[in-house]
Predicted model as a PDB file, atoms N, CA, C, CB and O in Angstrom, pLDDT in the B-factor column:
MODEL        1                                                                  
ATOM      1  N   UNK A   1      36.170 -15.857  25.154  1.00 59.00           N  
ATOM      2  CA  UNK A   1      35.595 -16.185  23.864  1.00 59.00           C  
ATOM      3  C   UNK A   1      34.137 -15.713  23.799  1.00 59.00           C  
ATOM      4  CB  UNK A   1      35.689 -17.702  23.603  1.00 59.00           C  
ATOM      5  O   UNK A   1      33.721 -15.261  22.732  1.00 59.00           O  
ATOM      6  N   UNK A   2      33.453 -15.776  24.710  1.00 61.00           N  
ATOM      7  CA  UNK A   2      32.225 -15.267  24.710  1.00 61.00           C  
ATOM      8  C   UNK A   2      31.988 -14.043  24.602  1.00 61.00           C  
ATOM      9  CB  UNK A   2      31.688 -15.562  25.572  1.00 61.00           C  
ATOM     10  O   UNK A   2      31.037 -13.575  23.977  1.00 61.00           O  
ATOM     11  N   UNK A   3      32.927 -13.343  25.272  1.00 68.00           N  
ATOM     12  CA  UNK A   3      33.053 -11.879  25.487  1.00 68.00           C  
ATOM     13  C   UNK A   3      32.996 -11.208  24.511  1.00 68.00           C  
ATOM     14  CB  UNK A   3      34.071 -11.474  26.039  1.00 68.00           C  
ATOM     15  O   UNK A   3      32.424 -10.118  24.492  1.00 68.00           O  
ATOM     16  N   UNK A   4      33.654 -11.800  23.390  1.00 66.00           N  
ATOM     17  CA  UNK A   4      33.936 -11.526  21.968  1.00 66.00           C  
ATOM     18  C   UNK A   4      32.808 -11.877  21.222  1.00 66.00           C  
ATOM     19  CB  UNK A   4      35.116 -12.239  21.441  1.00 66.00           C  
ATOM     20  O   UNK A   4      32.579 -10.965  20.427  1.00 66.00           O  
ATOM     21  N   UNK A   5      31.949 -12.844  21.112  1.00 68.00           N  
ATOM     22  CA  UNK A   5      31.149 -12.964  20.480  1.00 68.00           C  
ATOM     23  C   UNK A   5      29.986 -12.107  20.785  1.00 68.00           C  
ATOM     24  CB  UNK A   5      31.029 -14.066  20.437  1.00 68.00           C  
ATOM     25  O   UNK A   5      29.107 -11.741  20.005  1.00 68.00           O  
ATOM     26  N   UNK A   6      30.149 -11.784  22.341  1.00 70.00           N  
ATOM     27  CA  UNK A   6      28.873 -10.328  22.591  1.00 70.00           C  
ATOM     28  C   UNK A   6      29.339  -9.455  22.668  1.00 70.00           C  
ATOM     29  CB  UNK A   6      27.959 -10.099  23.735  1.00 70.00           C  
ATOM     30  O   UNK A   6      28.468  -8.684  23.069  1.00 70.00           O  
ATOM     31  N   UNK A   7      30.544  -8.746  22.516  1.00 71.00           N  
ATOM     32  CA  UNK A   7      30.918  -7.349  21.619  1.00 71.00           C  
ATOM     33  C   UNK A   7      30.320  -7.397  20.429  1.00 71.00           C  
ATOM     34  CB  UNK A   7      32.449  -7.103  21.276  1.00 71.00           C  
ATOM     35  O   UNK A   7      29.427  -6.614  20.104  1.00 71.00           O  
ATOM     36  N   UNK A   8      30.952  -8.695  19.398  1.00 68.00           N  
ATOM     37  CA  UNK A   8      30.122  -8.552  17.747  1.00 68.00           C  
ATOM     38  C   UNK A   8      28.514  -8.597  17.662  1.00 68.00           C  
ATOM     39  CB  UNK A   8      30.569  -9.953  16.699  1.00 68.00           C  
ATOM     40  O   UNK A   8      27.858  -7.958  16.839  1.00 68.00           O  
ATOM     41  N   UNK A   9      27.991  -9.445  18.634  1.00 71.00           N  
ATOM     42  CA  UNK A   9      26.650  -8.748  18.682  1.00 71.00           C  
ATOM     43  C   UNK A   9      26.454  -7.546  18.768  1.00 71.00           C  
ATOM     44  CB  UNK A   9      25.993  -9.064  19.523  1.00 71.00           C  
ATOM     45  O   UNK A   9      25.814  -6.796  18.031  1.00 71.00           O  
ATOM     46  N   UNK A  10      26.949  -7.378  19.577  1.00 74.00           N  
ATOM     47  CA  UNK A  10      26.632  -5.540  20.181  1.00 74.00           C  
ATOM     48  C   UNK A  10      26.668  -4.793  18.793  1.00 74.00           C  
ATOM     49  CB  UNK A  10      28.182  -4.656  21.451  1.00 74.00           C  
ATOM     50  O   UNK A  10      25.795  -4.261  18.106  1.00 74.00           O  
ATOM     51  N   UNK A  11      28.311  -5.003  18.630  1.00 71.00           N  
ATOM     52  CA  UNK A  11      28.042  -3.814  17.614  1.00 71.00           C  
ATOM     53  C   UNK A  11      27.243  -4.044  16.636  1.00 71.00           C  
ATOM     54  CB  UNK A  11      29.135  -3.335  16.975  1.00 71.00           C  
ATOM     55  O   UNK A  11      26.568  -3.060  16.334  1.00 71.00           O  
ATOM     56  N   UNK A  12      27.036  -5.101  15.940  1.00 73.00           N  
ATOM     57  CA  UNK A  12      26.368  -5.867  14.853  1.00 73.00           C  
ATOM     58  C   UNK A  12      24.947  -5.119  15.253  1.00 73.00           C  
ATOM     59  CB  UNK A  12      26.462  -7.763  14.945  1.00 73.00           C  
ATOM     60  O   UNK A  12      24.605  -4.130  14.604  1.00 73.00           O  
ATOM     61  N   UNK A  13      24.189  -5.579  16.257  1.00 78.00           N  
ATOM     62  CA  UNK A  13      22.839  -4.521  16.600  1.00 78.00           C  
ATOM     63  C   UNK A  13      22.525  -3.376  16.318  1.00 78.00           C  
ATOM     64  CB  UNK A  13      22.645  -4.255  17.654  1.00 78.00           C  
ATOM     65  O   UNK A  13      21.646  -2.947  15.571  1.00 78.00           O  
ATOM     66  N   UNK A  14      23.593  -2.660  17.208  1.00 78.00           N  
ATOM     67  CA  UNK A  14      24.074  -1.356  17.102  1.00 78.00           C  
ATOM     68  C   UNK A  14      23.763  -0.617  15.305  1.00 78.00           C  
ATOM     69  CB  UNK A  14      25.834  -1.536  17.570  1.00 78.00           C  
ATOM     70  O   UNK A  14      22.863   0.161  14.988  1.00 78.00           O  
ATOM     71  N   UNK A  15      24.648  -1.093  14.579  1.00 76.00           N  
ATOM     72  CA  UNK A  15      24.293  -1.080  13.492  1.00 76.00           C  
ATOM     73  C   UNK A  15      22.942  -0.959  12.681  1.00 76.00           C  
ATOM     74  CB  UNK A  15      24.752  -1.826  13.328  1.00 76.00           C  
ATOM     75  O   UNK A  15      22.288  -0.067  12.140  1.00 76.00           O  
ATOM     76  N   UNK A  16      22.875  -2.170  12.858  1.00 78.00           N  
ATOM     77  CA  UNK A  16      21.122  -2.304  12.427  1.00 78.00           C  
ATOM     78  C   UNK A  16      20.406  -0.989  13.266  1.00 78.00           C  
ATOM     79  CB  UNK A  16      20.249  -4.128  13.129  1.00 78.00           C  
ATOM     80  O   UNK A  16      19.733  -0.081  12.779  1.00 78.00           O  
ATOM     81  N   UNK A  17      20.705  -1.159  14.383  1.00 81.00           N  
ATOM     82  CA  UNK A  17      19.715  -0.310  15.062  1.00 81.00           C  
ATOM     83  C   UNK A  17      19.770   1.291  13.710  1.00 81.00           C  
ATOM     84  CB  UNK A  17      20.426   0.064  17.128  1.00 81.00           C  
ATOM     85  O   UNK A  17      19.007   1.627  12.804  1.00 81.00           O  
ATOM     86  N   UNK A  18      20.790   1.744  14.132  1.00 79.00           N  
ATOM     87  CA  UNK A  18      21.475   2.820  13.374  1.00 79.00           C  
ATOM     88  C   UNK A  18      20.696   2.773  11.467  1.00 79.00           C  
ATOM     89  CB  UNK A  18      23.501   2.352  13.505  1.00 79.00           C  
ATOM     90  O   UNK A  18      20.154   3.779  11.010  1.00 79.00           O  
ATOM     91  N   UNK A  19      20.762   2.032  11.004  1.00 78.00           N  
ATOM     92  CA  UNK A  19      20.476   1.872   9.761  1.00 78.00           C  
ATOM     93  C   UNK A  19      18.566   1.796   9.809  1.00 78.00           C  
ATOM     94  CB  UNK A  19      21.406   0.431   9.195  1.00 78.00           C  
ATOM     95  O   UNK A  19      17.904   2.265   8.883  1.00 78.00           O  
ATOM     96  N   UNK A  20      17.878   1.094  11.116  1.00 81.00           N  
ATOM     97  CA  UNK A  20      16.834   1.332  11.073  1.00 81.00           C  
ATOM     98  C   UNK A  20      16.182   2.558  11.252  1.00 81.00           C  
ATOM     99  CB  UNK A  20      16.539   0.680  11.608  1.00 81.00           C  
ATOM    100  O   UNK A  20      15.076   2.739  10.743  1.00 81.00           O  
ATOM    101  N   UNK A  21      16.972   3.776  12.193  1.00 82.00           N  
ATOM    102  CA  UNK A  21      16.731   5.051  12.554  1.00 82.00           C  
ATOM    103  C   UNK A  21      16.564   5.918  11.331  1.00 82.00           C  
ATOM    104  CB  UNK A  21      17.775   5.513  13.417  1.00 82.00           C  
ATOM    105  O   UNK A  21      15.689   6.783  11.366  1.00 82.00           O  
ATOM    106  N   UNK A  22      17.186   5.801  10.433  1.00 78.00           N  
ATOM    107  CA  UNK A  22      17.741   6.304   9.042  1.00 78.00           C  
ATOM    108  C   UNK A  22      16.381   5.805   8.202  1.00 78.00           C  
ATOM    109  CB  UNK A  22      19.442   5.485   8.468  1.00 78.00           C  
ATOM    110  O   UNK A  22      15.415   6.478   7.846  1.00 78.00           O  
ATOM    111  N   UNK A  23      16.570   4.833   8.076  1.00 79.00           N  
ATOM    112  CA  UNK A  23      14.974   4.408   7.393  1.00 79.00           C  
ATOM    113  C   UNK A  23      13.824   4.928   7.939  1.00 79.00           C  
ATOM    114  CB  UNK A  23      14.618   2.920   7.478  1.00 79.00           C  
ATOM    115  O   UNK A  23      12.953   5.059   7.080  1.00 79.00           O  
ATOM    116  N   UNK A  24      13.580   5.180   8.742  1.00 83.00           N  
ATOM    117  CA  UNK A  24      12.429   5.628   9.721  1.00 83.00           C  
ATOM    118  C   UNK A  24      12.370   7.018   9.752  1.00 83.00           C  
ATOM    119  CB  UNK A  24      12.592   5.145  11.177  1.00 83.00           C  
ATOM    120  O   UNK A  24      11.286   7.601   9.702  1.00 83.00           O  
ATOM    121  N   UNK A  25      13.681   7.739   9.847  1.00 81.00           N  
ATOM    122  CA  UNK A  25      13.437   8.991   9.346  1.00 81.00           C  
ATOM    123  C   UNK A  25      13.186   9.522   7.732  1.00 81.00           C  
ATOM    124  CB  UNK A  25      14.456   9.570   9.825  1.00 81.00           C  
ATOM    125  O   UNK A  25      12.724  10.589   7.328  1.00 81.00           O  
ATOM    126  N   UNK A  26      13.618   8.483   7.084  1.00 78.00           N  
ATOM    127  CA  UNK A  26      13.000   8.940   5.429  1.00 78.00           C  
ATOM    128  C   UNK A  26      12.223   8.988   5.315  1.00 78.00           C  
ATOM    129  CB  UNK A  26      13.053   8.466   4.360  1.00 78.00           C  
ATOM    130  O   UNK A  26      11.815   9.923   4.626  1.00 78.00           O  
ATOM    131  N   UNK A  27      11.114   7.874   5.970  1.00 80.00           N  
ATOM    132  CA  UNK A  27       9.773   7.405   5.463  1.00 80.00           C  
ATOM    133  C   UNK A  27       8.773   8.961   6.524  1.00 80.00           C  
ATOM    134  CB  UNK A  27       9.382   5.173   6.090  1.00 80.00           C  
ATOM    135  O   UNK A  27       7.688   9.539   6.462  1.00 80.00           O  
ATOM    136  N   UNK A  28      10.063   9.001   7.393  1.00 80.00           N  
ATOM    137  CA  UNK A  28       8.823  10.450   7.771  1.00 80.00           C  
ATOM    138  C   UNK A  28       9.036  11.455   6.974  1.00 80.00           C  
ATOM    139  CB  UNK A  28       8.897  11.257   9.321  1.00 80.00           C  
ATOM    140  O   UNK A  28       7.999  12.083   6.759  1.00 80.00           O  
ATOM    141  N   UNK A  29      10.296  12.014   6.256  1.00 79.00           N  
ATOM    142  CA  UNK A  29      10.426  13.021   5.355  1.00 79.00           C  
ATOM    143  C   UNK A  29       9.648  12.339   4.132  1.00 79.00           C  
ATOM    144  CB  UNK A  29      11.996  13.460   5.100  1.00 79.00           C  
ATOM    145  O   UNK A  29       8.506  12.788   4.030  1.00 79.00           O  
ATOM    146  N   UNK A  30       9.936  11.491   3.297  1.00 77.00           N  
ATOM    147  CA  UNK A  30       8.907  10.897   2.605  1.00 77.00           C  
ATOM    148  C   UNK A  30       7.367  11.703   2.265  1.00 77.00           C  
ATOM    149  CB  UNK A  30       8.712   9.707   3.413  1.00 77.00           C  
ATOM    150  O   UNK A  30       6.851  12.356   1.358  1.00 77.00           O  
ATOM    151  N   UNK A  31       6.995  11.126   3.785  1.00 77.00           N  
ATOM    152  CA  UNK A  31       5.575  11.864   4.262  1.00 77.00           C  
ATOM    153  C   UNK A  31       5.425  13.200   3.875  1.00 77.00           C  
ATOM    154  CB  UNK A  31       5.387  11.923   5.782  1.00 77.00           C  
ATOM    155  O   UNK A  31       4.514  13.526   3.115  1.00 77.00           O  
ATOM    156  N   UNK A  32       6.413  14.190   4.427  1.00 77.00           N  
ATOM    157  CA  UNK A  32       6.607  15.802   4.263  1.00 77.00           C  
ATOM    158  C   UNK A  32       6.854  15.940   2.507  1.00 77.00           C  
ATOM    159  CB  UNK A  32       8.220  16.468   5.336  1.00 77.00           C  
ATOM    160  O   UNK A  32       6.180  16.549   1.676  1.00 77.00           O  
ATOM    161  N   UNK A  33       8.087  15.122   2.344  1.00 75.00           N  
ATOM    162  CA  UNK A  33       7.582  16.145   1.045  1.00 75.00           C  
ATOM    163  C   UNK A  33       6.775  15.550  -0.062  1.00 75.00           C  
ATOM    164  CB  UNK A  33       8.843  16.761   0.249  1.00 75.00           C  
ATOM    165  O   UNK A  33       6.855  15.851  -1.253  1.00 75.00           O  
ATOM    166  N   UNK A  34       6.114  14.808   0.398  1.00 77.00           N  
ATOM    167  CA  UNK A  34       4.750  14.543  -0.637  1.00 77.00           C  
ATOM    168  C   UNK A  34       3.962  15.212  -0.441  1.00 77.00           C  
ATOM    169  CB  UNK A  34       4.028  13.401  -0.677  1.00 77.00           C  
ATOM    170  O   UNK A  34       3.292  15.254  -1.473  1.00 77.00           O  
ATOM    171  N   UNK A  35       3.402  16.059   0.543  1.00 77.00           N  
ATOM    172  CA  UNK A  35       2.679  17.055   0.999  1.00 77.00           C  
ATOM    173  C   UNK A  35       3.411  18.476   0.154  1.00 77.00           C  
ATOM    174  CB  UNK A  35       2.741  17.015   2.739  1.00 77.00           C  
ATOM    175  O   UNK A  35       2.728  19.130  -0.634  1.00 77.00           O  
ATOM    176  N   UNK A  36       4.852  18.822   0.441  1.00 73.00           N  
ATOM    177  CA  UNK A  36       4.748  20.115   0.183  1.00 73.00           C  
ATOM    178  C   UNK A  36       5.655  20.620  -1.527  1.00 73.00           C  
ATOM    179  CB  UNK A  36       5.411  20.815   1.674  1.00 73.00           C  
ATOM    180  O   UNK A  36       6.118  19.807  -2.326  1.00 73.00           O  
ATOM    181  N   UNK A  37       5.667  21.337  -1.597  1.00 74.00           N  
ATOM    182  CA  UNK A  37       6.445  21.555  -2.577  1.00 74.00           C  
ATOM    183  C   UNK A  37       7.459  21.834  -2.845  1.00 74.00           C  
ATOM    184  CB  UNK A  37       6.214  21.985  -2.986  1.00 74.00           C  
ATOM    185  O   UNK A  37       7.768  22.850  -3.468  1.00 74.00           O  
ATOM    186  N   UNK A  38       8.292  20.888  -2.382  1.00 71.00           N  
ATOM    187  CA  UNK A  38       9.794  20.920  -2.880  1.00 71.00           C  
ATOM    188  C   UNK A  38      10.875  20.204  -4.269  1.00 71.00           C  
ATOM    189  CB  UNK A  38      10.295  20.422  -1.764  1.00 71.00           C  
ATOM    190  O   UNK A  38      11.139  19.004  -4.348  1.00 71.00           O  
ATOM    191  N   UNK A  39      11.216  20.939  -4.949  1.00 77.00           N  
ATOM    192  CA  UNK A  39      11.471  20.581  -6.266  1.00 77.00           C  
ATOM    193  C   UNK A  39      12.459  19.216  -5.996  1.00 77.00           C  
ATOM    194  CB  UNK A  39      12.185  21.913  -7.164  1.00 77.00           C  
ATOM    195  O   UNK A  39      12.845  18.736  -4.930  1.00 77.00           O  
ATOM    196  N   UNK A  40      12.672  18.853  -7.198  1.00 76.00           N  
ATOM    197  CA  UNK A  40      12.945  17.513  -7.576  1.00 76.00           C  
ATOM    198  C   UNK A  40      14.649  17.062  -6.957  1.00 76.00           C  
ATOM    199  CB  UNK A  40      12.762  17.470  -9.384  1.00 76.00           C  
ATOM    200  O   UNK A  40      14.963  16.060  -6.315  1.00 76.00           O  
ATOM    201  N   UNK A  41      15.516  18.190  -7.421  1.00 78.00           N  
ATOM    202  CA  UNK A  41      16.783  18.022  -7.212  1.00 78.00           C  
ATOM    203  C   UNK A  41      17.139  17.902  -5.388  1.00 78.00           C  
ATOM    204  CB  UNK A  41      17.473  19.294  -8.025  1.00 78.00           C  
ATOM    205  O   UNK A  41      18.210  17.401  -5.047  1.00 78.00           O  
ATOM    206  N   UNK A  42      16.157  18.400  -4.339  1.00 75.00           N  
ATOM    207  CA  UNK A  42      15.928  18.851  -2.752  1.00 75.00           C  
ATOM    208  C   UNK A  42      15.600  17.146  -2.762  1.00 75.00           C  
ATOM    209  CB  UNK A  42      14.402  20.334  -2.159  1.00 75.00           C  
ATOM    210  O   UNK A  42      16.515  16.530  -2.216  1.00 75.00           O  
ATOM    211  N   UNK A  43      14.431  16.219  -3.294  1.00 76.00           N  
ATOM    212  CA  UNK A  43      14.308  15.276  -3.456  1.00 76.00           C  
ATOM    213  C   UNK A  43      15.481  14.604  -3.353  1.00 76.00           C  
ATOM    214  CB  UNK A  43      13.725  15.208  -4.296  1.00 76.00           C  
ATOM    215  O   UNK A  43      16.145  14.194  -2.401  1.00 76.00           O  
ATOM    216  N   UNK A  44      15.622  14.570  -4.768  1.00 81.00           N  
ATOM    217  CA  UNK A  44      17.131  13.570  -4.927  1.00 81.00           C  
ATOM    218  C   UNK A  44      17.933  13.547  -3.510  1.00 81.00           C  
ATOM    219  CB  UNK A  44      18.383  14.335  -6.230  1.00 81.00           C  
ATOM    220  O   UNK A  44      17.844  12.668  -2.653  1.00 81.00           O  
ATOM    221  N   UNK A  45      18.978  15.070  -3.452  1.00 80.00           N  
ATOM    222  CA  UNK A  45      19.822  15.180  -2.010  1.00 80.00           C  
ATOM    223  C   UNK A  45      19.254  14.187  -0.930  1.00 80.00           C  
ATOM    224  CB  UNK A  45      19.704  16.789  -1.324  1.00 80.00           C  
ATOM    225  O   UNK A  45      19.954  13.235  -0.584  1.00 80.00           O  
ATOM    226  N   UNK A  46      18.153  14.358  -0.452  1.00 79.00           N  
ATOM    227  CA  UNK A  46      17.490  13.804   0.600  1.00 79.00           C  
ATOM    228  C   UNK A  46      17.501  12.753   0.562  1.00 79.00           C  
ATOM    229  CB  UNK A  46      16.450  14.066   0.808  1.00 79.00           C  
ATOM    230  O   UNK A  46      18.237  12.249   1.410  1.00 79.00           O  
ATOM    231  N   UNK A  47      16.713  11.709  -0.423  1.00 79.00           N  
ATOM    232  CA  UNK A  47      17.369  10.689  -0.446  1.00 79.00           C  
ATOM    233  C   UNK A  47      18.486   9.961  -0.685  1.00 79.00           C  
ATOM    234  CB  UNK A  47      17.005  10.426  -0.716  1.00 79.00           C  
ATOM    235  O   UNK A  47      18.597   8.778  -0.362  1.00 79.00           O  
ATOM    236  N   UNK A  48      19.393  10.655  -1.279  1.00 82.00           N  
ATOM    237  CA  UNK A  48      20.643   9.838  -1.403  1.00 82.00           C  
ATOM    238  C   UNK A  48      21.042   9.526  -0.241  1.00 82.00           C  
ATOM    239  CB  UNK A  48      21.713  10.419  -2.063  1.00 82.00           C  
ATOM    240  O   UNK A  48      21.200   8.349   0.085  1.00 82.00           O  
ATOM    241  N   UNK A  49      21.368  11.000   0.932  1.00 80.00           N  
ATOM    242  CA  UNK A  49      21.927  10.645   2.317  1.00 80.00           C  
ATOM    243  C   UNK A  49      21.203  10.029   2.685  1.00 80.00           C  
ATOM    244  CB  UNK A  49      22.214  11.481   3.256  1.00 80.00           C  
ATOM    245  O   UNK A  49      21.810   9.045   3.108  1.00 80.00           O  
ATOM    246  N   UNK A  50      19.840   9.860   2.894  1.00 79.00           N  
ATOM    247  CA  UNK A  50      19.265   8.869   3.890  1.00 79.00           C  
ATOM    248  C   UNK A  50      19.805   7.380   3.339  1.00 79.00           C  
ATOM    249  CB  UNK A  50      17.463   8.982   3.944  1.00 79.00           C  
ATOM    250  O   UNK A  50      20.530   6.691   4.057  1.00 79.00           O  
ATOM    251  N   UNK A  51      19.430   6.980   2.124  1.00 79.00           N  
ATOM    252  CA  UNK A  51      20.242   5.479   1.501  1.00 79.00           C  
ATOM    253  C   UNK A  51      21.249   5.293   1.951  1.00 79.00           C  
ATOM    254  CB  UNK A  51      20.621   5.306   0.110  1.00 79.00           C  
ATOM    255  O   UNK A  51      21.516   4.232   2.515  1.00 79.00           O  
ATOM    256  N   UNK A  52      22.186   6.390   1.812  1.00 79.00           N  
ATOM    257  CA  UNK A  52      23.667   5.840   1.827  1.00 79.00           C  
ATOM    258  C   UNK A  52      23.568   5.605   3.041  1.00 79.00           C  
ATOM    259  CB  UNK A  52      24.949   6.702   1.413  1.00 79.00           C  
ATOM    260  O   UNK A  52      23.546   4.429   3.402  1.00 79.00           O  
ATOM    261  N   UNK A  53      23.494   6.508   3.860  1.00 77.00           N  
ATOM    262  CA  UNK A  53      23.626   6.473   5.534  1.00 77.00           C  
ATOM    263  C   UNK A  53      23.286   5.084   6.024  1.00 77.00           C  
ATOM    264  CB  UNK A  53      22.539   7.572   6.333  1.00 77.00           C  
ATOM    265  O   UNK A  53      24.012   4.395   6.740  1.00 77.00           O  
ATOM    266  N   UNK A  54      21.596   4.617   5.357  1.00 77.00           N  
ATOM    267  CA  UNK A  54      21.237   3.363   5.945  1.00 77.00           C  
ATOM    268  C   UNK A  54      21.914   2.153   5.125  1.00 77.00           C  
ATOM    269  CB  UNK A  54      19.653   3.245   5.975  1.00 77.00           C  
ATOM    270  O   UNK A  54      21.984   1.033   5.630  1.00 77.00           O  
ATOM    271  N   UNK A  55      22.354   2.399   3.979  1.00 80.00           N  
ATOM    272  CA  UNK A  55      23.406   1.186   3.658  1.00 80.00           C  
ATOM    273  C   UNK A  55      24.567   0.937   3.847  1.00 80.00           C  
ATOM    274  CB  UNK A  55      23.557   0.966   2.705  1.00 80.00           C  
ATOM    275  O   UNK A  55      25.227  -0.062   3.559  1.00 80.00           O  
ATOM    276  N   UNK A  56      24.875   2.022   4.430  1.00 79.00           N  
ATOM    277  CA  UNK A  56      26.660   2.368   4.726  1.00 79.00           C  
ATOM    278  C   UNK A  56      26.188   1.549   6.572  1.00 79.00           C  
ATOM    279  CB  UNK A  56      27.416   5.008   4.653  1.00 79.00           C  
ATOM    280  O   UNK A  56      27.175   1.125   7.172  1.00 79.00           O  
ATOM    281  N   UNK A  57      25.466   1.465   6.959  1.00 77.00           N  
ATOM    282  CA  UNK A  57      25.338   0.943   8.287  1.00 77.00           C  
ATOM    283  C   UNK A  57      25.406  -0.043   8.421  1.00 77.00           C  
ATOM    284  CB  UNK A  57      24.506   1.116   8.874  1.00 77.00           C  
ATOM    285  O   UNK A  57      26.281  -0.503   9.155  1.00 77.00           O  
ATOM    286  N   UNK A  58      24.560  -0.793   7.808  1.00 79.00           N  
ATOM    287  CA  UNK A  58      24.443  -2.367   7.101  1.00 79.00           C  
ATOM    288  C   UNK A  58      25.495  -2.498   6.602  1.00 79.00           C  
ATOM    289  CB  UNK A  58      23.405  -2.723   5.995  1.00 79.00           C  
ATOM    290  O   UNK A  58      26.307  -2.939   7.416  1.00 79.00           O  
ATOM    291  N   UNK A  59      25.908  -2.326   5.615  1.00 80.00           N  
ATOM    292  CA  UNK A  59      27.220  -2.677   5.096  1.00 80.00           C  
ATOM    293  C   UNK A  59      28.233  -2.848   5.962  1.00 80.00           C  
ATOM    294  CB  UNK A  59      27.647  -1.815   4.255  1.00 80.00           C  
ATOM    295  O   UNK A  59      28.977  -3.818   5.825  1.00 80.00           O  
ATOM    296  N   UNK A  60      28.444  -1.804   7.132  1.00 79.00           N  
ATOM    297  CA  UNK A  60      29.574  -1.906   8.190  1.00 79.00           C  
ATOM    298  C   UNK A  60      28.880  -3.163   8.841  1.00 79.00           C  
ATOM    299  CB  UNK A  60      29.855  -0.426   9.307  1.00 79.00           C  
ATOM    300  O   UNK A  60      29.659  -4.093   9.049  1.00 79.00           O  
ATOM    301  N   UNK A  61      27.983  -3.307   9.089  1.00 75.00           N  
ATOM    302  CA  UNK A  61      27.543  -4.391   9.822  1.00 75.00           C  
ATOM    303  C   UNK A  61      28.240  -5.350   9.534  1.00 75.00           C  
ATOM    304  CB  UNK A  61      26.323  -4.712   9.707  1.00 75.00           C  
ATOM    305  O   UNK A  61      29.367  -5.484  10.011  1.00 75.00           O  
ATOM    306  N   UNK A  62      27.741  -6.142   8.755  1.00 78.00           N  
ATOM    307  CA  UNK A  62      28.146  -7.181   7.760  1.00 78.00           C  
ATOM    308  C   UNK A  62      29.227  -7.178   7.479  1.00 78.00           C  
ATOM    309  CB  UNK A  62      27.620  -7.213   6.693  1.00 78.00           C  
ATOM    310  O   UNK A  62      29.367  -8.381   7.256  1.00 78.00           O  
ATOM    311  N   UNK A  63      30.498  -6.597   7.237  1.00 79.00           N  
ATOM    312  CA  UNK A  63      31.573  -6.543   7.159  1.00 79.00           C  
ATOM    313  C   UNK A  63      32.790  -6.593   8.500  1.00 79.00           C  
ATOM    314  CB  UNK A  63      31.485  -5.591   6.459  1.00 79.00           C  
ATOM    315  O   UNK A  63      33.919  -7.081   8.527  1.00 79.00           O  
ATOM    316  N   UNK A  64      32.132  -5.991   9.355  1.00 75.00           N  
ATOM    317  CA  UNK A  64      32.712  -6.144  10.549  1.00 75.00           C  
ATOM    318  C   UNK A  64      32.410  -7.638  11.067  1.00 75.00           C  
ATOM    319  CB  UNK A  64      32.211  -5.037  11.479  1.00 75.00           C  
ATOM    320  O   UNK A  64      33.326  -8.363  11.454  1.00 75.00           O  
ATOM    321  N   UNK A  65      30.919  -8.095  11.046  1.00 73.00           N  
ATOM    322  CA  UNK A  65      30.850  -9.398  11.480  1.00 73.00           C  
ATOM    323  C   UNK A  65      31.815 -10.852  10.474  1.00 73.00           C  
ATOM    324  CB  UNK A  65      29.157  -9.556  11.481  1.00 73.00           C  
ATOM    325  O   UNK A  65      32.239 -11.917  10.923  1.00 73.00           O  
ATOM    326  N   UNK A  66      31.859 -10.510   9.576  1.00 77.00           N  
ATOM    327  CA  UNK A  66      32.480 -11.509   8.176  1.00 77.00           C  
ATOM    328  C   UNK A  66      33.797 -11.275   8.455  1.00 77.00           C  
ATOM    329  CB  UNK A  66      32.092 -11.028   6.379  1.00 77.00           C  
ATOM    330  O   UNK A  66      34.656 -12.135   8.262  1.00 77.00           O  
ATOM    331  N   UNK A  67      34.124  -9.768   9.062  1.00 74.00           N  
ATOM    332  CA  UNK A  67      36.005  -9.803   9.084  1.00 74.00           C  
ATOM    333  C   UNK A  67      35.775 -10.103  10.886  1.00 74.00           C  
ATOM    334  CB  UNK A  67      37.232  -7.681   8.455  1.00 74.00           C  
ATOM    335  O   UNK A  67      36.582  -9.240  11.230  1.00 74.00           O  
ATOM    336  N   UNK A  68      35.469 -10.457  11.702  1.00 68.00           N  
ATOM    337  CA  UNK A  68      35.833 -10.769  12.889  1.00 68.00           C  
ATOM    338  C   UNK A  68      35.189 -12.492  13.065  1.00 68.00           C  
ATOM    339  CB  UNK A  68      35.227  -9.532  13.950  1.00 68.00           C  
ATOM    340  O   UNK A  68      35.517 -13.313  13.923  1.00 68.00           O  
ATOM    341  N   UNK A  69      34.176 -12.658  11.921  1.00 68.00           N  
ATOM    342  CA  UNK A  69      33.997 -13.780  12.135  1.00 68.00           C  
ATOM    343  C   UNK A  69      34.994 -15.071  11.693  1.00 68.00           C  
ATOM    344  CB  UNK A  69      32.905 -13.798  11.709  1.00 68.00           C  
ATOM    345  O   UNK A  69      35.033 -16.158  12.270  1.00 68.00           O  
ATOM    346  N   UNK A  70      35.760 -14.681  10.561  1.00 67.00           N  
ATOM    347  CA  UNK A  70      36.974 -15.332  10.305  1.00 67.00           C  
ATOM    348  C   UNK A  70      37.881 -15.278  10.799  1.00 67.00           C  
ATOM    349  CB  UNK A  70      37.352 -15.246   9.509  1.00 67.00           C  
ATOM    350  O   UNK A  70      38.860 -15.678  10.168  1.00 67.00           O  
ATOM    351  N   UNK A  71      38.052 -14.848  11.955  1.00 63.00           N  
ATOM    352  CA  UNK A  71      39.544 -14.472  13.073  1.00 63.00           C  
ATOM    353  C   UNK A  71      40.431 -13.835  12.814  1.00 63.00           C  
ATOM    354  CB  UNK A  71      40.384 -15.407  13.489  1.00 63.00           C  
ATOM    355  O   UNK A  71      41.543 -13.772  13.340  1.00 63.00           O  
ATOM    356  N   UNK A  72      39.894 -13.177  11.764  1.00 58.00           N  
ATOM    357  CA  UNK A  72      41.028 -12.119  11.001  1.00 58.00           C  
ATOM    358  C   UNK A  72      41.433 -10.424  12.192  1.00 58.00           C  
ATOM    359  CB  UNK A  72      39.964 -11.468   9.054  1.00 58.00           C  
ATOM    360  O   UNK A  72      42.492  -9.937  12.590  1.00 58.00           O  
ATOM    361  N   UNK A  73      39.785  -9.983  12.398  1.00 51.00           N  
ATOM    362  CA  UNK A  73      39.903  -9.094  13.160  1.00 51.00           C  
ATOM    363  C   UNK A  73      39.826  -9.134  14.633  1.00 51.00           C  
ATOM    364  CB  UNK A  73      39.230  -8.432  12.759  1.00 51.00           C  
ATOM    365  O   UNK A  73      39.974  -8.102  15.287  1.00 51.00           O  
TER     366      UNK A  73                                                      
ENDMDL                                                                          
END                                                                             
């Protein structure tokens, strides 16, 4: 039983970790292209994947912990 509850940590971390990497790399592209000149639509692209990526992480998070925390998974 324990074993199980520190796998779902794990991965649960894991996650976050993952979703924080993603954030951390926007805020450095962020940085870049406020400096250089890259048009608006290069913008957009860029951030969408970085969002999704870091909410799609979180989201698995949270979903994996809510479906294993009910004994379902």
């Amino acid at each position: 039983m324990l074993n199980q509850y520190m796998e779902q940590i794990e991965s649960l971390s894991l996650d976050f970790f993952f979703a924080a990497i993603f954030f951390f790399i926007g805020m450095a592209i962020r940085d870049v292209l406020k400096q250089g000149n890259v048009p608006k639509f290069g913008r957009v692209i860029v951030w969408g994947v970085l969002f999704l990526g870091c909410a799609g992480f979180v989201a698995k998070g949270i979903i994996q912990m809510t479906w294993e925390g009910s004994g379902i998974g």
